[in-house]
Each structure stands twice: as C-alpha cells, then as structure tokens.
HTML snippet that shows the backbone in 3Dmol.js (N, CA, C, O; Angstrom):
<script src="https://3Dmol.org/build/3Dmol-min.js"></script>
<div id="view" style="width:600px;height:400px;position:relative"></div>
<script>
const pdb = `
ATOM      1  N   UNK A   1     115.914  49.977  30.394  1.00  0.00           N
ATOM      2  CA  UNK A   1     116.812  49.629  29.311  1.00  0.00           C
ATOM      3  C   UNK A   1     116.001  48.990  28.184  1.00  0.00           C
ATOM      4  O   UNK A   1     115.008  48.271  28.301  1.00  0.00           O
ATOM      5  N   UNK A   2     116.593  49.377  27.115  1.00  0.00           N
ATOM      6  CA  UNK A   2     115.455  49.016  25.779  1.00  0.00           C
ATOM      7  C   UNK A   2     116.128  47.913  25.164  1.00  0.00           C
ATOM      8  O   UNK A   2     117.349  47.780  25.238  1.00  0.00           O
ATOM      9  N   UNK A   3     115.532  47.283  24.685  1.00  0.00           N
ATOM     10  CA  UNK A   3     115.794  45.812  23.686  1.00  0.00           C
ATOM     11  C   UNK A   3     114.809  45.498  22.600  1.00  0.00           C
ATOM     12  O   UNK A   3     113.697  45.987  22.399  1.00  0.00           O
ATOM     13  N   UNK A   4     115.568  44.427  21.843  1.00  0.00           N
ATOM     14  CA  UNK A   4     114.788  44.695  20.443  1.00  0.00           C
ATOM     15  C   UNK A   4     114.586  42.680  20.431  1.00  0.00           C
ATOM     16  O   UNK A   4     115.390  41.853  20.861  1.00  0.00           O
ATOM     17  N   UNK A   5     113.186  42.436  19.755  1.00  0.00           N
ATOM     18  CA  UNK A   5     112.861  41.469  19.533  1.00  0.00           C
ATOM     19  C   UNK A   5     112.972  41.418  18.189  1.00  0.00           C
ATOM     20  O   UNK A   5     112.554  42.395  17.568  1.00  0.00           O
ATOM     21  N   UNK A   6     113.521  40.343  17.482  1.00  0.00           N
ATOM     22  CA  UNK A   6     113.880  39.818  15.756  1.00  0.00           C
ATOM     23  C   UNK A   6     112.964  38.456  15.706  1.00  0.00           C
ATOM     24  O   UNK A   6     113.025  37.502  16.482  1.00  0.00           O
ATOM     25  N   UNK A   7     112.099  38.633  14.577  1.00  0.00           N
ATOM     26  CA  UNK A   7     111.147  37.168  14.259  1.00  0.00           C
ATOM     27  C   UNK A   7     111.550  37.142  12.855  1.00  0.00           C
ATOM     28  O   UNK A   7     111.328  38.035  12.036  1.00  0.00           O
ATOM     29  N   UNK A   8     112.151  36.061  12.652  1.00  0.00           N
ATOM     30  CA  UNK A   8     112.651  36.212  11.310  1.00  0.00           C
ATOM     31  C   UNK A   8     112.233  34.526  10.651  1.00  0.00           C
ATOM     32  O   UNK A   8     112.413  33.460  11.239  1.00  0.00           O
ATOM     33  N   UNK A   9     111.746  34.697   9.523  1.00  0.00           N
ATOM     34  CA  UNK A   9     111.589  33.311   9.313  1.00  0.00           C
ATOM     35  C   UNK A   9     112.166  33.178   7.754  1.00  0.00           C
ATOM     36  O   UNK A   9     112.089  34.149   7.002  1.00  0.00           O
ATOM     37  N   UNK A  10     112.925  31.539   7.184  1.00  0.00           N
ATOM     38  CA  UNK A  10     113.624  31.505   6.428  1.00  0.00           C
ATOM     39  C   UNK A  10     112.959  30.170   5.386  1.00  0.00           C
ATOM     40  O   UNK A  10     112.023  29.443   5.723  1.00  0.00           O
ATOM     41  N   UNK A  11     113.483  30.114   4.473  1.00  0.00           N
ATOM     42  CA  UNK A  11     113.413  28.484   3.978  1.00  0.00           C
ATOM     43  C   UNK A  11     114.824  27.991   3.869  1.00  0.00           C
ATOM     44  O   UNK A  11     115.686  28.796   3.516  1.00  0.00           O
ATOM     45  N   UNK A  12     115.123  26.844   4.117  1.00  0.00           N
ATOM     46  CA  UNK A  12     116.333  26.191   4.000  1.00  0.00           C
ATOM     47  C   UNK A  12     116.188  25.033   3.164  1.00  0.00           C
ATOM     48  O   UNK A  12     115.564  24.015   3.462  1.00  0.00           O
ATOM     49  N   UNK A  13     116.733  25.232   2.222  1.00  0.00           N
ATOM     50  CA  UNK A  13     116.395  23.728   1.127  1.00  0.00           C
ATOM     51  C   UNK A  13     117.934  22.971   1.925  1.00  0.00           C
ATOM     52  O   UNK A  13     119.034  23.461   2.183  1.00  0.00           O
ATOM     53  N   UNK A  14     117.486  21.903   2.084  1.00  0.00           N
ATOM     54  CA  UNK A  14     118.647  20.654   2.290  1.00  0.00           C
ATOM     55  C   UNK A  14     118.851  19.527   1.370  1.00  0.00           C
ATOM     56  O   UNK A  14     117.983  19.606   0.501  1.00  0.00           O
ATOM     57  N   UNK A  15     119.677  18.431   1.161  1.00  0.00           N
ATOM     58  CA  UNK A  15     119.787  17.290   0.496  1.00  0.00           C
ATOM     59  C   UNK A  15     118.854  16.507   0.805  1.00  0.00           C
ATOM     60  O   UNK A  15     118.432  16.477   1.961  1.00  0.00           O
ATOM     61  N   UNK A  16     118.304  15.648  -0.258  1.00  0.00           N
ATOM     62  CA  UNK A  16     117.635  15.083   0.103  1.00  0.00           C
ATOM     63  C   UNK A  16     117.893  13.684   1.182  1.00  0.00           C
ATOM     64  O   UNK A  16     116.985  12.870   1.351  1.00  0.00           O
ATOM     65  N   UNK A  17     119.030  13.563   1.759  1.00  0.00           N
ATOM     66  CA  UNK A  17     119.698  12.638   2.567  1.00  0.00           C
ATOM     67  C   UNK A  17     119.464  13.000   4.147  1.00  0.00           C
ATOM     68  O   UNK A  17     119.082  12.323   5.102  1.00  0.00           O
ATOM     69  N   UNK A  18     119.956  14.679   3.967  1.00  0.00           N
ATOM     70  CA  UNK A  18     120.330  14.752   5.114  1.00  0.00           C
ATOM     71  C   UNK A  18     119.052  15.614   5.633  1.00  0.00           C
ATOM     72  O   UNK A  18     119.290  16.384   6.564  1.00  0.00           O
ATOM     73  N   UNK A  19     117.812  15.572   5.167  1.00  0.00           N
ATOM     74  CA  UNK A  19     116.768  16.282   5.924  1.00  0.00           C
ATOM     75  C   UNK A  19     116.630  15.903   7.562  1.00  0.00           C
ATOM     76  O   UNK A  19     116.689  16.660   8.531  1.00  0.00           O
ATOM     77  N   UNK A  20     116.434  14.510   7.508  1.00  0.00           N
ATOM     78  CA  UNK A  20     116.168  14.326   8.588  1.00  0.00           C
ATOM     79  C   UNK A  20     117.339  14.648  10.256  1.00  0.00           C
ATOM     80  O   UNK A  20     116.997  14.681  11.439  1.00  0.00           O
ATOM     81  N   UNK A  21     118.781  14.838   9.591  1.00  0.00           N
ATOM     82  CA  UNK A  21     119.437  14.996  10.283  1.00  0.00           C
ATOM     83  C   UNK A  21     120.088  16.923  10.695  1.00  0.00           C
ATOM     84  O   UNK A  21     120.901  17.283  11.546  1.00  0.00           O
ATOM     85  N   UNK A  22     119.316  17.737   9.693  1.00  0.00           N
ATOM     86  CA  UNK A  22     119.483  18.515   9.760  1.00  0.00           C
ATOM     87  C   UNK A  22     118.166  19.122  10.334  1.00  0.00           C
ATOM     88  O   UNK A  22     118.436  20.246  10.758  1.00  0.00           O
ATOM     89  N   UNK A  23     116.988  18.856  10.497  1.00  0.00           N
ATOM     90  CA  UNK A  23     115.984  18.795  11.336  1.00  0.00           C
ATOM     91  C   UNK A  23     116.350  18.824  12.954  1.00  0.00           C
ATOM     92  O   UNK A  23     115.927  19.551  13.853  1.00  0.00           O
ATOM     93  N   UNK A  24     117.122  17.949  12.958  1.00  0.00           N
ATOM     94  CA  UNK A  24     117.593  17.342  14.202  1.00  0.00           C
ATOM     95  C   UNK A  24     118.887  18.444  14.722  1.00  0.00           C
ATOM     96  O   UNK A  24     119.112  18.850  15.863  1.00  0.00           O
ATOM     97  N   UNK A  25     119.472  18.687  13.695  1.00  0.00           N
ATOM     98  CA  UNK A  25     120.378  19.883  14.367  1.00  0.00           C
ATOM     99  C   UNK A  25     119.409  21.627  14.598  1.00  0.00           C
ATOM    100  O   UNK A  25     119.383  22.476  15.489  1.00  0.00           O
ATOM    101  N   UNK A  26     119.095  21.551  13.964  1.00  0.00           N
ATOM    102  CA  UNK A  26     117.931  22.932  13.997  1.00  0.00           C
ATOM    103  C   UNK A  26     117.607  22.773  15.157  1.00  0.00           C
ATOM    104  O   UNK A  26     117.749  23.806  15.813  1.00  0.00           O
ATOM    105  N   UNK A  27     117.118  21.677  15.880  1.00  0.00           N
ATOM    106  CA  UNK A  27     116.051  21.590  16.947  1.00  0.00           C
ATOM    107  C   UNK A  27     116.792  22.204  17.864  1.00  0.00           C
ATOM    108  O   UNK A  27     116.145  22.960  18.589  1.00  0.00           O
ATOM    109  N   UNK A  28     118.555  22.094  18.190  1.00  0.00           N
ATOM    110  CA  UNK A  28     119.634  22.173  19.102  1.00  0.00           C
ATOM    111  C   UNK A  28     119.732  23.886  19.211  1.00  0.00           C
ATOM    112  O   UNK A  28     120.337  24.374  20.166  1.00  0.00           O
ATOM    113  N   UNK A  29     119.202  24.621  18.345  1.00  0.00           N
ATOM    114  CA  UNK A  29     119.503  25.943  17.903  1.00  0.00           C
ATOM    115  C   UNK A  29     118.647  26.998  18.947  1.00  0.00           C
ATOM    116  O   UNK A  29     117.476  27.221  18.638  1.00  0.00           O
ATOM    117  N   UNK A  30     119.049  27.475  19.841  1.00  0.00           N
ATOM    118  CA  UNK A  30     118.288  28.675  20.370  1.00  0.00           C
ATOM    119  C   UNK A  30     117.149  29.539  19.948  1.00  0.00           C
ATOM    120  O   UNK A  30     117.538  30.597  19.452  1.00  0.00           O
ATOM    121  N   UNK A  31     115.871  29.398  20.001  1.00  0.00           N
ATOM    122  CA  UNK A  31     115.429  30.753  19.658  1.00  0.00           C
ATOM    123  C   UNK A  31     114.896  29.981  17.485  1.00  0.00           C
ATOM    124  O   UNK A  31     114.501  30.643  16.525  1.00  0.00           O
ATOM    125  N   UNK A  32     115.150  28.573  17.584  1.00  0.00           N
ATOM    126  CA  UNK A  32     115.163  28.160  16.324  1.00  0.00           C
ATOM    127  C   UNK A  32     113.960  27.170  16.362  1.00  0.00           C
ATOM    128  O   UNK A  32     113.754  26.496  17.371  1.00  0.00           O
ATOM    129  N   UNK A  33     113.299  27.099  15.441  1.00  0.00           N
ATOM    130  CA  UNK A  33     111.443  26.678  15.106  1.00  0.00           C
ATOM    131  C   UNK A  33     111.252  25.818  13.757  1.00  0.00           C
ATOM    132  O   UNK A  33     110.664  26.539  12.951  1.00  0.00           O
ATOM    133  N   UNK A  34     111.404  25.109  13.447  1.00  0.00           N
ATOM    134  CA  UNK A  34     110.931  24.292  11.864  1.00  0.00           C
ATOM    135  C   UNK A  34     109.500  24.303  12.197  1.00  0.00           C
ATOM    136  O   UNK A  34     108.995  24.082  13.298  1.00  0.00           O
ATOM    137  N   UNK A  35     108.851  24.625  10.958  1.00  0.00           N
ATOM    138  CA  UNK A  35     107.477  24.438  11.128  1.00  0.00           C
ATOM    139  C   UNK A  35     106.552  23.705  10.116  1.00  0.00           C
ATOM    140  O   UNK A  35     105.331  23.551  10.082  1.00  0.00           O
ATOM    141  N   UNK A  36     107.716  23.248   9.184  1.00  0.00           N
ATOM    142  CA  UNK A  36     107.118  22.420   8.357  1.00  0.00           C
ATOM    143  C   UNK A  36     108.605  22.136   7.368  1.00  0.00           C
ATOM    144  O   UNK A  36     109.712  22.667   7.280  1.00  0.00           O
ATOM    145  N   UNK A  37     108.171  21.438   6.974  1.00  0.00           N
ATOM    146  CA  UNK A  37     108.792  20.614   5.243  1.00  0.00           C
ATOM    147  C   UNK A  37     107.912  20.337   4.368  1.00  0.00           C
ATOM    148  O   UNK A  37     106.731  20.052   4.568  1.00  0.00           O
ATOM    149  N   UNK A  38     108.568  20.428   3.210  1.00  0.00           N
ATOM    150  CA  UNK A  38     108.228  19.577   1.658  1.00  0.00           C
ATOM    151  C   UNK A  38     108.310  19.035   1.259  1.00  0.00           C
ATOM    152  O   UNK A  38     109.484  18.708   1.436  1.00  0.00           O
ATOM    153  N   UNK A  39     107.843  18.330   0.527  1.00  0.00           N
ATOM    154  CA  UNK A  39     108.397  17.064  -0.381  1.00  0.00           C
ATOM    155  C   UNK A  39     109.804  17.430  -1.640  1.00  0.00           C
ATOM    156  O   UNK A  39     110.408  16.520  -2.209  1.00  0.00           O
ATOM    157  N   UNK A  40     110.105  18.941  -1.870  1.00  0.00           N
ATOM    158  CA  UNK A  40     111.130  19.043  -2.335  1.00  0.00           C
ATOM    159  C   UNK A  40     112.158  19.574  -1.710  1.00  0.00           C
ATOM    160  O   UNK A  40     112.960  20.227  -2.379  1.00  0.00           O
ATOM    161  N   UNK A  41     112.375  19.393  -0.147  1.00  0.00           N
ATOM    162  CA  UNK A  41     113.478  19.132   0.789  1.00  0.00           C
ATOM    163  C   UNK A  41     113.640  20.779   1.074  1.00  0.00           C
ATOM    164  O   UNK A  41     114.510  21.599   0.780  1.00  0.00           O
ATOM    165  N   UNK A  42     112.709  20.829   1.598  1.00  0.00           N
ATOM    166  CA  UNK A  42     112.266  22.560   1.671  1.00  0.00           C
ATOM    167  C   UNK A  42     111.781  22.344   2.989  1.00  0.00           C
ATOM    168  O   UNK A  42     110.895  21.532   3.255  1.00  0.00           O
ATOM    169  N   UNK A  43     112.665  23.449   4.249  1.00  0.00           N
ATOM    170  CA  UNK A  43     112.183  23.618   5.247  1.00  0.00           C
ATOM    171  C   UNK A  43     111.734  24.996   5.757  1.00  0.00           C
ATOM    172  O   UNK A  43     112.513  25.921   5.526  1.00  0.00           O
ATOM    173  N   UNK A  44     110.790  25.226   6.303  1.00  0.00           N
ATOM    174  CA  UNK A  44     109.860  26.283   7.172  1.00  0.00           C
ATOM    175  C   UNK A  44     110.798  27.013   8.410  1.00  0.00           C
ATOM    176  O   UNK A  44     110.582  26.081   9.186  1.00  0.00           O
ATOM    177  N   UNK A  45     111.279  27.523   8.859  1.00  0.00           N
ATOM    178  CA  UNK A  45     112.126  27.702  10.038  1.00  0.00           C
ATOM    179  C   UNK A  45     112.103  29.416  10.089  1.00  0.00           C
ATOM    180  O   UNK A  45     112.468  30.280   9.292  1.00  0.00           O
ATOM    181  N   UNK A  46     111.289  29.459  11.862  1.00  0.00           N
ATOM    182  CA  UNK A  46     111.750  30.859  12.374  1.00  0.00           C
ATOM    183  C   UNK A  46     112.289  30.965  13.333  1.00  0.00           C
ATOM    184  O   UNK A  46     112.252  30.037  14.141  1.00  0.00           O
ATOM    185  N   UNK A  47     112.983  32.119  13.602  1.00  0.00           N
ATOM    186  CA  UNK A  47     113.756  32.630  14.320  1.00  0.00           C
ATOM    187  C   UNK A  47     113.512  33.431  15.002  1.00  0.00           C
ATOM    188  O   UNK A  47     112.965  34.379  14.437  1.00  0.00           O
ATOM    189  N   UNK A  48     113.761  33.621  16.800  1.00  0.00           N
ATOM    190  CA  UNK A  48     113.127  34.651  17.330  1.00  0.00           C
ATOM    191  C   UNK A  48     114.716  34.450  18.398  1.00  0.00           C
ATOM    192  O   UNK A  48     115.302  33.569  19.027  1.00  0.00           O
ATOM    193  N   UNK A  49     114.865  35.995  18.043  1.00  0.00           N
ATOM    194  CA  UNK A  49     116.567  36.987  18.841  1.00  0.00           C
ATOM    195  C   UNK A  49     116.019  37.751  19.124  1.00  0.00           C
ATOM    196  O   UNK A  49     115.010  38.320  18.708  1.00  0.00           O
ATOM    197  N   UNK A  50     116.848  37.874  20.125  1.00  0.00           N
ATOM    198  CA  UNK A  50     116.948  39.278  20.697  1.00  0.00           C
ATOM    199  C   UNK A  50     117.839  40.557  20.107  1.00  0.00           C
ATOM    200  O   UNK A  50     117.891  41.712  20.529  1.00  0.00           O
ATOM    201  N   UNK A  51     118.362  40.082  19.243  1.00  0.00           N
ATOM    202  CA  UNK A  51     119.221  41.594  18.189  1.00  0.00           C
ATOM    203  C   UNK A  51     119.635  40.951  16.946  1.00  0.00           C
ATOM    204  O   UNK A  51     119.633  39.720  16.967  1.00  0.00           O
ATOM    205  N   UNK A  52     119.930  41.434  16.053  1.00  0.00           N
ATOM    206  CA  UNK A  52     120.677  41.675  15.017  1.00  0.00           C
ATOM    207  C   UNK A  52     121.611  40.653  14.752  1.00  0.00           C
ATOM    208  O   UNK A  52     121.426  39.816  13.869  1.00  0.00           O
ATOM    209  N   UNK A  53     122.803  40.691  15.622  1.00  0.00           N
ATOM    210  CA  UNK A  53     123.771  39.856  15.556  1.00  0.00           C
ATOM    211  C   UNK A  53     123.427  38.941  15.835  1.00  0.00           C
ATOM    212  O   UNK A  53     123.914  38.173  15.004  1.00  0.00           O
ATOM    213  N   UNK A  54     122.469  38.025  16.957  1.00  0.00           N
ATOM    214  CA  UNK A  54     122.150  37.038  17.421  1.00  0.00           C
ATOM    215  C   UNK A  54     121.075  36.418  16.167  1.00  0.00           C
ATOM    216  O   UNK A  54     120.912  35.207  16.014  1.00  0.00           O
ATOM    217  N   UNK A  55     120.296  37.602  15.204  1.00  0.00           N
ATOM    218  CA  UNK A  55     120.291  36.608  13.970  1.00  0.00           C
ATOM    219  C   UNK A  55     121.002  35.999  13.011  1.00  0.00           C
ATOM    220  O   UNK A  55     120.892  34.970  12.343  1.00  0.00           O
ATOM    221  N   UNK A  56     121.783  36.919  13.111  1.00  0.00           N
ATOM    222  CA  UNK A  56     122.795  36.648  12.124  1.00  0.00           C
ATOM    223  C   UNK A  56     123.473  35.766  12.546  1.00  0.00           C
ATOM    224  O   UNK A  56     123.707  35.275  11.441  1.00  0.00           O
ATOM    225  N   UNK A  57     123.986  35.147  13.204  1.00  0.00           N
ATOM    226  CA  UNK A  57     124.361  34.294  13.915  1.00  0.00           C
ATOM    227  C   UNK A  57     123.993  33.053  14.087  1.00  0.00           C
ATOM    228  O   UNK A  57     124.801  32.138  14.246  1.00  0.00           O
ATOM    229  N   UNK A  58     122.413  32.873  14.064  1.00  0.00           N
ATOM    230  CA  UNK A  58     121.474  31.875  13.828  1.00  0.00           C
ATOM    231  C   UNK A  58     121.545  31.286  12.436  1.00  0.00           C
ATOM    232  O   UNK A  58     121.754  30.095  12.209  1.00  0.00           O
ATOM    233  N   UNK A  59     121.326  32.346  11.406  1.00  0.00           N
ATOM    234  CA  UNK A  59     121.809  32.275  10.065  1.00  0.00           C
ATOM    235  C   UNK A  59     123.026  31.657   9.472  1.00  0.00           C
ATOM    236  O   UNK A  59     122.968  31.028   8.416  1.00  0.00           O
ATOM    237  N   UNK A  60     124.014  31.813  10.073  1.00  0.00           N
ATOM    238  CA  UNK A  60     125.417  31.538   9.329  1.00  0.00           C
ATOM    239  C   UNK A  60     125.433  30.158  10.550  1.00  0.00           C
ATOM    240  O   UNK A  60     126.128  29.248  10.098  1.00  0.00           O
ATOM    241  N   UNK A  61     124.891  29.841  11.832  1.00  0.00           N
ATOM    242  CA  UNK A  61     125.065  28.493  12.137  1.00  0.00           C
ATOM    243  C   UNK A  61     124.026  27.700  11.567  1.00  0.00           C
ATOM    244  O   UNK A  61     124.234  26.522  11.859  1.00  0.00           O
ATOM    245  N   UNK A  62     123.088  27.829  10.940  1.00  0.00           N
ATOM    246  CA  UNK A  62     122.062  27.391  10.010  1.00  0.00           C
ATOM    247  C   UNK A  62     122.522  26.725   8.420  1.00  0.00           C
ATOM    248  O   UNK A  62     122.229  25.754   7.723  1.00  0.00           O
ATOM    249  N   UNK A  63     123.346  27.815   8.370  1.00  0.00           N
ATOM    250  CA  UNK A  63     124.468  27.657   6.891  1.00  0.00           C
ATOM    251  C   UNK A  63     125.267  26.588   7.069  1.00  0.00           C
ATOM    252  O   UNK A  63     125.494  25.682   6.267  1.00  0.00           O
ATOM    253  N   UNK A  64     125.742  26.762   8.316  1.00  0.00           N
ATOM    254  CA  UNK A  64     126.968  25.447   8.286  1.00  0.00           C
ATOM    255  C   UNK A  64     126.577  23.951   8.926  1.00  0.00           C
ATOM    256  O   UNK A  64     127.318  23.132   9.468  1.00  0.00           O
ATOM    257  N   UNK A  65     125.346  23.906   8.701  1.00  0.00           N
ATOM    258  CA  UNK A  65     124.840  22.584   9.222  1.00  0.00           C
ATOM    259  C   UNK A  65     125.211  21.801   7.968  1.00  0.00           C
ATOM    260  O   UNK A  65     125.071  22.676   7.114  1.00  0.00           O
ATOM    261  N   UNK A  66     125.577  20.760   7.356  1.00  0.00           N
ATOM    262  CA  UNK A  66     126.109  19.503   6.861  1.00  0.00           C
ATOM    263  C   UNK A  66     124.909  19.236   5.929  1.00  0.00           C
ATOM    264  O   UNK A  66     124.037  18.653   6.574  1.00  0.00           O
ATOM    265  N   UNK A  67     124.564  19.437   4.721  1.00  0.00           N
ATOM    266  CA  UNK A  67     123.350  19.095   4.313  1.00  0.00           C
ATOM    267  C   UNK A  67     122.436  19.882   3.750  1.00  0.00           C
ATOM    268  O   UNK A  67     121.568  19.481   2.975  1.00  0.00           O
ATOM    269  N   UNK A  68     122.598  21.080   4.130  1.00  0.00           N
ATOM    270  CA  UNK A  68     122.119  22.481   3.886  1.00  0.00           C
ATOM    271  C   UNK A  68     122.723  23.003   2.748  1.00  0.00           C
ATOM    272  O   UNK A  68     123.934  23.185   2.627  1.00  0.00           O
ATOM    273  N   UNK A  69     121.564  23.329   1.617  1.00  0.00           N
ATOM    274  CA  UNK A  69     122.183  23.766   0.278  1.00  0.00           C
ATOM    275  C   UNK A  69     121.784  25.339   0.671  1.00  0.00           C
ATOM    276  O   UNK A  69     122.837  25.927   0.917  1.00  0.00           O
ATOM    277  N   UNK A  70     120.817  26.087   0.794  1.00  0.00           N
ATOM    278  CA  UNK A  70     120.777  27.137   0.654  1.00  0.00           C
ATOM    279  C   UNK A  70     119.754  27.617   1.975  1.00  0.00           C
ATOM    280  O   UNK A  70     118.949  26.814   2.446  1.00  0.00           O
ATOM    281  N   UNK A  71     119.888  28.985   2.492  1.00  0.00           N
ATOM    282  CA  UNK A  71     118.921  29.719   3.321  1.00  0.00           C
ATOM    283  C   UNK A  71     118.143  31.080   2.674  1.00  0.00           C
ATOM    284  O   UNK A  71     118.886  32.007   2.350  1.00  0.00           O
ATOM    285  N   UNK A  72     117.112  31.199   2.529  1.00  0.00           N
ATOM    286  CA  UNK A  72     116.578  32.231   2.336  1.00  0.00           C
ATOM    287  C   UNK A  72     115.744  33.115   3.063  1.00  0.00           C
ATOM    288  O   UNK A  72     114.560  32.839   3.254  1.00  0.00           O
ATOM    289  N   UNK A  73     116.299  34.220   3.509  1.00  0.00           N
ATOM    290  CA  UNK A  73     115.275  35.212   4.384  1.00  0.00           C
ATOM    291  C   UNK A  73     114.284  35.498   3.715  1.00  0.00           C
ATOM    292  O   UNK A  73     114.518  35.982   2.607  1.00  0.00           O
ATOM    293  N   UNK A  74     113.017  35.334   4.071  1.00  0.00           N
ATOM    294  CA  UNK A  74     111.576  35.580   3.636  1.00  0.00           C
ATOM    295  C   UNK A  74     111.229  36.700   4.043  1.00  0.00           C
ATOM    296  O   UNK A  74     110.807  37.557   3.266  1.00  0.00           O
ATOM    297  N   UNK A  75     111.421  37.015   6.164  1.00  0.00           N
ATOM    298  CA  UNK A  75     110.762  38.079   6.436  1.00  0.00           C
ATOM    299  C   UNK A  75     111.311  37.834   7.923  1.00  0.00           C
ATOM    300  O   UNK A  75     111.742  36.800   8.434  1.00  0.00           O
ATOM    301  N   UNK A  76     111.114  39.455   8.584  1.00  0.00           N
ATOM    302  CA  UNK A  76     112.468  39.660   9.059  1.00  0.00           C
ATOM    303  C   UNK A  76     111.118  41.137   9.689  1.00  0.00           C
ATOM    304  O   UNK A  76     110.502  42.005   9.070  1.00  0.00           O
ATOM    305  N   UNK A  77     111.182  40.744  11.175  1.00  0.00           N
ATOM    306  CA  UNK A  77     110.189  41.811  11.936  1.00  0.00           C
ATOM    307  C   UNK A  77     110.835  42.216  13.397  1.00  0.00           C
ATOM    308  O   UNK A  77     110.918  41.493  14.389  1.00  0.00           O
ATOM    309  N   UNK A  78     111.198  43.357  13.269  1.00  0.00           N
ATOM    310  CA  UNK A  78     111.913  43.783  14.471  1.00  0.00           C
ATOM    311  C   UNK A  78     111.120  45.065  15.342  1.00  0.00           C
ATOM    312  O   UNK A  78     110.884  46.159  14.830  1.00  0.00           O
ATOM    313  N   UNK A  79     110.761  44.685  16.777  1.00  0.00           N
ATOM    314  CA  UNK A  79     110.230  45.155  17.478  1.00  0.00           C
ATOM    315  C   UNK A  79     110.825  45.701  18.327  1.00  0.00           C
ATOM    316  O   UNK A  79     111.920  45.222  18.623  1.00  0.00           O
ATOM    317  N   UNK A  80     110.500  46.514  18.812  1.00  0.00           N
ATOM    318  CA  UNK A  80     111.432  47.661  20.665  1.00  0.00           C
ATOM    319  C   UNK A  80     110.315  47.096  21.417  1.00  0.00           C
ATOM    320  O   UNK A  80     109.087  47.015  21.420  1.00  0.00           O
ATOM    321  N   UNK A  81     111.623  46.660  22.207  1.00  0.00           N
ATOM    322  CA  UNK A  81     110.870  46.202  23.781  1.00  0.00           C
ATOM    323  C   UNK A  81     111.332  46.826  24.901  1.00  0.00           C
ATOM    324  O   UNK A  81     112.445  47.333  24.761  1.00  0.00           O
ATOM    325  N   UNK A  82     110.853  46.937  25.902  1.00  0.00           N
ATOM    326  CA  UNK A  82     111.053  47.478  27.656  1.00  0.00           C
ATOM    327  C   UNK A  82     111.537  45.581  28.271  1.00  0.00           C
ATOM    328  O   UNK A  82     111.075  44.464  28.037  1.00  0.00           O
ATOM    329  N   UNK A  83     112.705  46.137  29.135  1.00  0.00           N
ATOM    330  CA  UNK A  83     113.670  45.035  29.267  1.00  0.00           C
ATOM    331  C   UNK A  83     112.367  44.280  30.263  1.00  0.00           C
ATOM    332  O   UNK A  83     112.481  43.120  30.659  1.00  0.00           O
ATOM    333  N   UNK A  84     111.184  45.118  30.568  1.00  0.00           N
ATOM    334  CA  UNK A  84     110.043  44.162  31.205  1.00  0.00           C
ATOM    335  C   UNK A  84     109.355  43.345  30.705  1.00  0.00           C
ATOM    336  O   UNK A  84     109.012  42.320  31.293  1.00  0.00           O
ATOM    337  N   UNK A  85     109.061  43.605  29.671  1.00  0.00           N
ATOM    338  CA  UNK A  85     108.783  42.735  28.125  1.00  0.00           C
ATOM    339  C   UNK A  85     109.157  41.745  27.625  1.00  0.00           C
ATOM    340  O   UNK A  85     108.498  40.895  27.026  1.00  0.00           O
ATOM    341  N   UNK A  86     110.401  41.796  27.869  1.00  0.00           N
ATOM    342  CA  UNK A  86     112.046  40.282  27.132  1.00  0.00           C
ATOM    343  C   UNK A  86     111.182  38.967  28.047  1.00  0.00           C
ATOM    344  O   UNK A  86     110.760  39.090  29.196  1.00  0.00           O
ATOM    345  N   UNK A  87     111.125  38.320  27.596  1.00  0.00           N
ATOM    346  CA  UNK A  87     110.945  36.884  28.434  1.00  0.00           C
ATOM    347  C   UNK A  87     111.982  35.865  28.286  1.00  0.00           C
ATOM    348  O   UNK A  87     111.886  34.794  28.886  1.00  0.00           O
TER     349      UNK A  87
END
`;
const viewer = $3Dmol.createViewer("view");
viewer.addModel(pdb, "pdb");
viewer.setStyle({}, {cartoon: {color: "spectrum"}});
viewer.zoomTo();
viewer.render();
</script>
C-alpha cells in the first residue's frame, strides 16, 4: 500500500505579545517543528504529514492559534512512499 510524505514549511508572523505563547501551542501540534524566530515576530515552522488533508489541517489549526496574524507557505515537498517506509 502506497503513501505519501508532505514536508512543508511556513512562516507565521504572530503579535508581538503572544509569541511566546503561540510557540508553546505549535509545540502541541503533530508532525509540527519551529525552527527559529525573529526579532520581527516571524516564525520558522515545518510540517511533516502524511497527506494532503493532514496538511491542511495543520495549517488552518496553525491559523486559529490566538495571536497568529498570518501563515505563509514557502515550500511544500511531497514524496511516494512504500507503507515500509512511513515511520
């Protein structure tokens, strides 16, 4: 059975209030990675699903974190895997 790996990585600008608490909800997120910040409330964050929907999904619960002004998809790499492969 075949499956697909999604590495998707975004920037999320937040308030400048609520960085630290929206850091903290990211961390709670499946399959969800911050890998840095900015000094202009700019966060680093990738994403690794197993399909489509399960990014999208990541995305729009990313959106509704409290604090979060905007998400932007940067880049977005989808691979076929053998269900021996999936870890």
């Amino acid at each position: 059975m075949a499956s697909e790996y999604h590495i998707s990585s975004l920037v999320v600008q937040v308030l400048p209030q609520a960085q630290p608490t929206v850091r903290t909800a990211l961390s709670t997120l499946d399959g969800v990675e911050v890998h840095a910040d900015t000094p202009v409330h700019k966060l680093v964050v990738t994403l690794e699903c197993r399909d489509r929907q399960t990014t999208q999904a990541r995305v729009d619960a990313i959106r509704a974190i409290q604090g979060v002004v905007s998400t932007v998809l940067v880049y977005q790499q989808v691979e076929p895997l053998t269900e021996e492969e999936w870890i």
